[in-house]
ZAMARGU-4260 file (C-alpha; in steps of 0.2 Angstrom, whole numbers, plus 5000, padded with zeros to 4 digits):
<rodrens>
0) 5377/5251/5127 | 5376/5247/5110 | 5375/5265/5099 | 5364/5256/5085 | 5350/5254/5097
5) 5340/5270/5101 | 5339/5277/5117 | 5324/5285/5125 | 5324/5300/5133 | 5320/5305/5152
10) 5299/5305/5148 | 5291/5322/5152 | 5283/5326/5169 | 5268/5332/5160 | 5256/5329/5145
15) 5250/5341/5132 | 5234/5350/5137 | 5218/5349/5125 | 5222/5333/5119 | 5234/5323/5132
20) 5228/5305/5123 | 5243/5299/5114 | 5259/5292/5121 | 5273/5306/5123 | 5282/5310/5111
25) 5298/5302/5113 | 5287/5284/5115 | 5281/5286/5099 | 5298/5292/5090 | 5305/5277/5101
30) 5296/5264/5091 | 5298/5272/5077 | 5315/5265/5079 | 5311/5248/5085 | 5300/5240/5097
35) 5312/5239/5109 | 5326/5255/5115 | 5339/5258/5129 | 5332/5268/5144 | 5338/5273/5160
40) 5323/5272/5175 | 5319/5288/5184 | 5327/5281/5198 | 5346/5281/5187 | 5347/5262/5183
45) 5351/5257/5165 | 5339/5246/5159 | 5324/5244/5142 | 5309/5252/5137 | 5299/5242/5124
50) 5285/5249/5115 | 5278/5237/5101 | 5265/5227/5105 | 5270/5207/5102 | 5286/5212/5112
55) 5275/5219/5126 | 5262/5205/5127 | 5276/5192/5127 | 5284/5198/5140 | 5269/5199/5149
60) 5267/5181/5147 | 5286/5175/5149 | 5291/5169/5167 | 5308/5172/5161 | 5302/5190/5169
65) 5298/5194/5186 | 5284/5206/5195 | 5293/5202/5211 | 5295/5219/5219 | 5312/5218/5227
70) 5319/5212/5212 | 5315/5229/5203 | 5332/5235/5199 | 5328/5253/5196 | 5336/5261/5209
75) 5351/5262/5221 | 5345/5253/5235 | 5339/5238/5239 | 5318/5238/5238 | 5309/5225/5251
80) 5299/5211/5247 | 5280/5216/5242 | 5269/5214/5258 | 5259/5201/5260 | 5243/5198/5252
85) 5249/5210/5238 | 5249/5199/5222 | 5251/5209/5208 | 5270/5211/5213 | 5273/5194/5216
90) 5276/5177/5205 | 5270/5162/5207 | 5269/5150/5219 | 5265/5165/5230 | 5254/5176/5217
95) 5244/5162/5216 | 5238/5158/5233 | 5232/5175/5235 | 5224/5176/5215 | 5216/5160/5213
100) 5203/5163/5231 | 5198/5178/5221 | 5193/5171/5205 | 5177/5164/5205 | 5172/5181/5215
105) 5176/5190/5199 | 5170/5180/5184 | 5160/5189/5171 | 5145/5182/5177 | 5146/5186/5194
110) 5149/5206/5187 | 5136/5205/5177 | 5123/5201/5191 | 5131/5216/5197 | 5125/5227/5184
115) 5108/5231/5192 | 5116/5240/5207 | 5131/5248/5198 | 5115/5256/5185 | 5105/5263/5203
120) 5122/5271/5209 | 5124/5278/5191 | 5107/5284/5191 | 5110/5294/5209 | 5125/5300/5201
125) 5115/5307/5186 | 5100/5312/5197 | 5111/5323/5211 | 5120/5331/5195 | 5103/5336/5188
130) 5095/5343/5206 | 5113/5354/5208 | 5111/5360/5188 | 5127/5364/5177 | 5142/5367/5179
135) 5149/5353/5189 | 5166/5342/5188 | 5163/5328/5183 | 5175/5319/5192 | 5168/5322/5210
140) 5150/5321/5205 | 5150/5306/5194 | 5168/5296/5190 | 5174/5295/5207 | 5157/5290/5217
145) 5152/5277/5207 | 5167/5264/5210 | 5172/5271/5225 | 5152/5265/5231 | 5155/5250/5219
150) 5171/5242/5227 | 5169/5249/5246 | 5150/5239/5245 | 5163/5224/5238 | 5175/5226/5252
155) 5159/5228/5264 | 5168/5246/5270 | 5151/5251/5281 | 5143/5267/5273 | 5151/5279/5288
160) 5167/5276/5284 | 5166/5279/5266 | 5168/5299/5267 | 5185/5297/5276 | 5190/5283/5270
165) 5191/5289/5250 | 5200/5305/5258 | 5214/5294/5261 | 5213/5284/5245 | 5214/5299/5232
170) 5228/5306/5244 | 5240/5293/5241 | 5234/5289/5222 | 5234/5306/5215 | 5255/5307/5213
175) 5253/5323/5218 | 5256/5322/5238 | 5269/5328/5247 | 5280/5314/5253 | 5276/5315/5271
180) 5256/5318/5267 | 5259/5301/5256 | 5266/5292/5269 | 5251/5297/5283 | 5237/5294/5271
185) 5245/5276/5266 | 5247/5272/5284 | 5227/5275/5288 | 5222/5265/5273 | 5233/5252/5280
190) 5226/5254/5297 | 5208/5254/5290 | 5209/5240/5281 | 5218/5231/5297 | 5203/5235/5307
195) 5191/5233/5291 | 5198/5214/5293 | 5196/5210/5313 | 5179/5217/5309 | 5174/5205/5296
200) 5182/5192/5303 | 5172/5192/5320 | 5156/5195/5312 | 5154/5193/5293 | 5142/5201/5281
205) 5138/5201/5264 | 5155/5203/5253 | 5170/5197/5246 | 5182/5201/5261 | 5169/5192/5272
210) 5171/5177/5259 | 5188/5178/5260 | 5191/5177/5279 | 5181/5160/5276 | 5202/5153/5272
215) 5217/5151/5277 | 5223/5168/5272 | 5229/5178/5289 | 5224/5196/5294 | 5240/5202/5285
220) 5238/5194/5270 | 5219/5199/5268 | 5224/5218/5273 | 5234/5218/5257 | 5224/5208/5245
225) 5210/5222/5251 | 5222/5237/5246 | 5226/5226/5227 | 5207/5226/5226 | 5206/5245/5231
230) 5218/5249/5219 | 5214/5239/5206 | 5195/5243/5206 | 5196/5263/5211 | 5208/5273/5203
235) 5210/5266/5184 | 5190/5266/5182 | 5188/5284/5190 | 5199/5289/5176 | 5193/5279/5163
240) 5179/5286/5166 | 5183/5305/5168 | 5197/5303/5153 | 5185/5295/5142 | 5173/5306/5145
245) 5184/5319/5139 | 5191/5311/5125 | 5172/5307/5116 | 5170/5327/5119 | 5185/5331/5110
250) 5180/5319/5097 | 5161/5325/5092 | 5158/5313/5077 | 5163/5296/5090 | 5150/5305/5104
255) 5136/5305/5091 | 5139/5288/5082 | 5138/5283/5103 | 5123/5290/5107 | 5116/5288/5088
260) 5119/5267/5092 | 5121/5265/5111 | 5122/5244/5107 | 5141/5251/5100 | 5143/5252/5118
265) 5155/5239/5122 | 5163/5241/5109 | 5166/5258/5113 | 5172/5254/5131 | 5184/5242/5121
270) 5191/5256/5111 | 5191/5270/5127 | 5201/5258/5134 | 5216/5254/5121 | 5215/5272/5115
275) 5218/5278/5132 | 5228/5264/5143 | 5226/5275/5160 | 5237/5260/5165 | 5252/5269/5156
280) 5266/5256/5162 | 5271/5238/5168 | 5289/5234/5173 | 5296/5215/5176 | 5314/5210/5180
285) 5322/5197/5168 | 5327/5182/5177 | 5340/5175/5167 | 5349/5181/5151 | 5335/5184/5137
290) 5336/5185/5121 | 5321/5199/5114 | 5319/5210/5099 | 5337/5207/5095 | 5345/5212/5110
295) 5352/5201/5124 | 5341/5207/5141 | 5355/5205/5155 | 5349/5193/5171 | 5344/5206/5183
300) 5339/5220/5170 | 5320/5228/5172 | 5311/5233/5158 | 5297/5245/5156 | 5282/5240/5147
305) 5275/5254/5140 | 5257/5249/5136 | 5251/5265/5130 | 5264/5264/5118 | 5261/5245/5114
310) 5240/5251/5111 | 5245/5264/5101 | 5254/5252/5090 | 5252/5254/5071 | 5257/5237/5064
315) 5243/5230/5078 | 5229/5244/5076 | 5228/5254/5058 | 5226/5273/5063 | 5231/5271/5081
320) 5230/5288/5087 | 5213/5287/5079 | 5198/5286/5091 | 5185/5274/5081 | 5173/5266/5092
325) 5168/5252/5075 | 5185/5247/5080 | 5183/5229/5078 | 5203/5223/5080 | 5201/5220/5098
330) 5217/5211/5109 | 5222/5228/5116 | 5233/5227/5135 | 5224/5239/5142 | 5222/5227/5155
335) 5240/5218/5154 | 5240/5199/5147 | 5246/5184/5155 | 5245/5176/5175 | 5246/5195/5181
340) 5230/5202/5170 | 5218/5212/5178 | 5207/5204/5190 | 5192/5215/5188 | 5193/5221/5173
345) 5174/5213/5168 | 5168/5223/5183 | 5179/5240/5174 | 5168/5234/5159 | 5153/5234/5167
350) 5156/5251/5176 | 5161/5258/5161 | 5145/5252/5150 | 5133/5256/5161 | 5141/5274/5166
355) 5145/5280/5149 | 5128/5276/5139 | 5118/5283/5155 | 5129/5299/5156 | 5126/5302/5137
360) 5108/5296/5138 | 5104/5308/5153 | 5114/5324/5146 | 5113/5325/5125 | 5121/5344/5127
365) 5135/5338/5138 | 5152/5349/5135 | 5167/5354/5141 | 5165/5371/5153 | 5182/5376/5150
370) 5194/5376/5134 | 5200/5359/5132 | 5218/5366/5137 | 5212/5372/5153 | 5207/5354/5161
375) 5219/5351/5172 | 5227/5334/5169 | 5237/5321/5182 | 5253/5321/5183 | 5264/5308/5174
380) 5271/5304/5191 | 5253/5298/5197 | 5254/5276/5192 | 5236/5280/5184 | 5237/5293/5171
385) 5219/5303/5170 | 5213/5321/5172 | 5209/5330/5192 | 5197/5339/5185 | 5183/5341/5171
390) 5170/5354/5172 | 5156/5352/5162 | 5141/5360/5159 | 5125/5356/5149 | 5107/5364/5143
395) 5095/5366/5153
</rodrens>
């Protein structure tokens, strides 16, 4: 390795508490270097961290770079295939056959007719935390339910089910389970969804999964194009929405300009969403020898994406670590960029619109019921950054 490039450090396991919304530390001295560092993966393998913006996005866009799973060289043993029906480590031709079905189920008009029910779900939220008075957490009475009821409605997960059934979603998503618990909780999603399958194949209702068996796609293949679509639609707007939540409290002057002008609303979704990127990290596998920010990227070597970093990007955004939600430089990757970007990501924005300027609306005196360095934040091991708790309290 060359000594003039700079290397980055192992990352920390954990984020300062009170404010946890920047990039680590040794991100941001990383790119204070360069855009792009040496960095050895958590599983021991050599490879590149790259933290500036273009350089992020290009690679995002560059089929030069793989999503395949099993080419992920990041450990010493040999990774299998992704299964199938799960795009989002795949390339094309395979990734997409499974993305281009789901397109037209996820345009932004199609998410925007869905606006009426994901503001009645909202307003159950709002109306159960107001019967059960303060304090409550936040994350159980409001930023979980509200996708979860969102995307289990989209699946057509019957309303029964839906108890158990996130148990075993938030076990294996919260980077917090023991390897064996992981293991049993990802096996009875799996089964589920398996059974969710026949189920809507032999009699079909009113959602995208019942659409979707109207194809060629077989019962294996829909199983993990559901568990994409859980994943996708879950766990990064449960946190966006506990996280950002957080984040206007801790930054009072951008909670009142919010509820002073709620039509700054998307815009303010907009900025929540670079300033946070709960999505903290992309990795793609270069297929040949690559030339990029000055370095030759070896056939075979992964890179880490780091788009928290890449958001936080001062020759892209003035004031990066600044929340401003007049922010109008938009373009942020939040949602990633190229074939790969974020299906759902109008339905995020919708969930998002509609939860935040309800929440405020419905609460003016809404704050923290702890010190902001007691909220208990995920780990960094978790693939969605976010918080596990946030108490709250209000006037009543």
């Amino acid at each position: 390795m060359s000594e003039s490039v700079h290397t980055v450090p192992a990352l920390p396991a954990t984020r300062p508490s009170g404010c946890p919304f920047n990039p680590p530390a040794e991100l941001l001295d990383a790119h204070r270097h360069g855009s792009i560092s040496h960095y050895i993966h958590p599983g021991g393998k050599p490879g590149w961290m790259i933290t500036g913006f273009d350089l992020v996005r290009s690679v995002l866009a560059d089929p030069r770079f793989s999503s395949r799973k099993e080419l992920m060289n990041v450990v010493d043993f040999e990774i299998p295939p992704a299964p199938p029906g799960e795009f989002v480590l795949m390339d094309d031709p395979q990734h997409r056959r499974y993305r281009k079905p789901l397109m037209g189920k996820f345009t932004v008009r199609r998410m925007r007719l869905l606006t009426e029910r994901v503001e009645q779900v909202t307003a159950d939220c709002l109306d159960a935390m107001e019967k059960t008075g303060p304090p409550t957490d936040l994350v159980t009475a409001f930023a979980r339910p509200i996708p979860a009821i969102i995307i289990c409605e989209l699946l057509g997960v019957p309303y029964e089910d839906r108890g158990s059934f996130q148990e075993q979603v938030d076990s294996f998503m919260s980077g917090e389970t023991s390897d064996e618990d992981l293991i049993a909780a990802y096996t009875g999603v799996q089964n589920y969804l398996a059974e969710l399958v026949a189920a809507k194949r032999a009699n079909p209702t009113d959602d995208v999964l019942s659409e979707l068996t109207d194809s060629d796609l077989t019962d294996e293949e829909l199983k993990g194009i559901s568990l994409v679509l859980l994943a996708a639609g879950l766990d990064t707007t449960t946190n966006m929405l506990a996280l950002g939540t957080f984040a206007l409290l801790q930054n009072p002057e951008q909670l009142a300009t919010l509820r002073a002008e709620p039509a700054l609303a998307d815009r303010a979704v907009e900025e929540l969403l670079r300033y946070l990127s709960v999505a903290k990290q992309f990795w793609r596998t270069a297929l040949e020898d690559v030339e990029l920010g000055g370095q030759t990227i070896k056939a075979g070597t992964t890179v880490a994406l780091s788009l928290h970093a890449a958001n936080h990007d001062p020759a892209r955004f003035p004031d990066p670590h600044a929340l401003d939600i007049r922010r109008q430089n938009g373009g942020h990757l939040a949602f990633g960029h190229g074939i790969h970007q974020c299906l759902g990501q109008q339905l995020a924005r919708v969930e998002m619109r509609v939860a935040f300027t309800a929440l405020l609306s419905r609460f003016p005196t809404l704050r923290l019921a702890v010190p902001a360095e007691e909220v208990a934040l995920r780990p960094e091991s978790a693939d969605i950054f976010g918080v596990k708790s946030l108490p709250v309290t209000w006037d009543v």
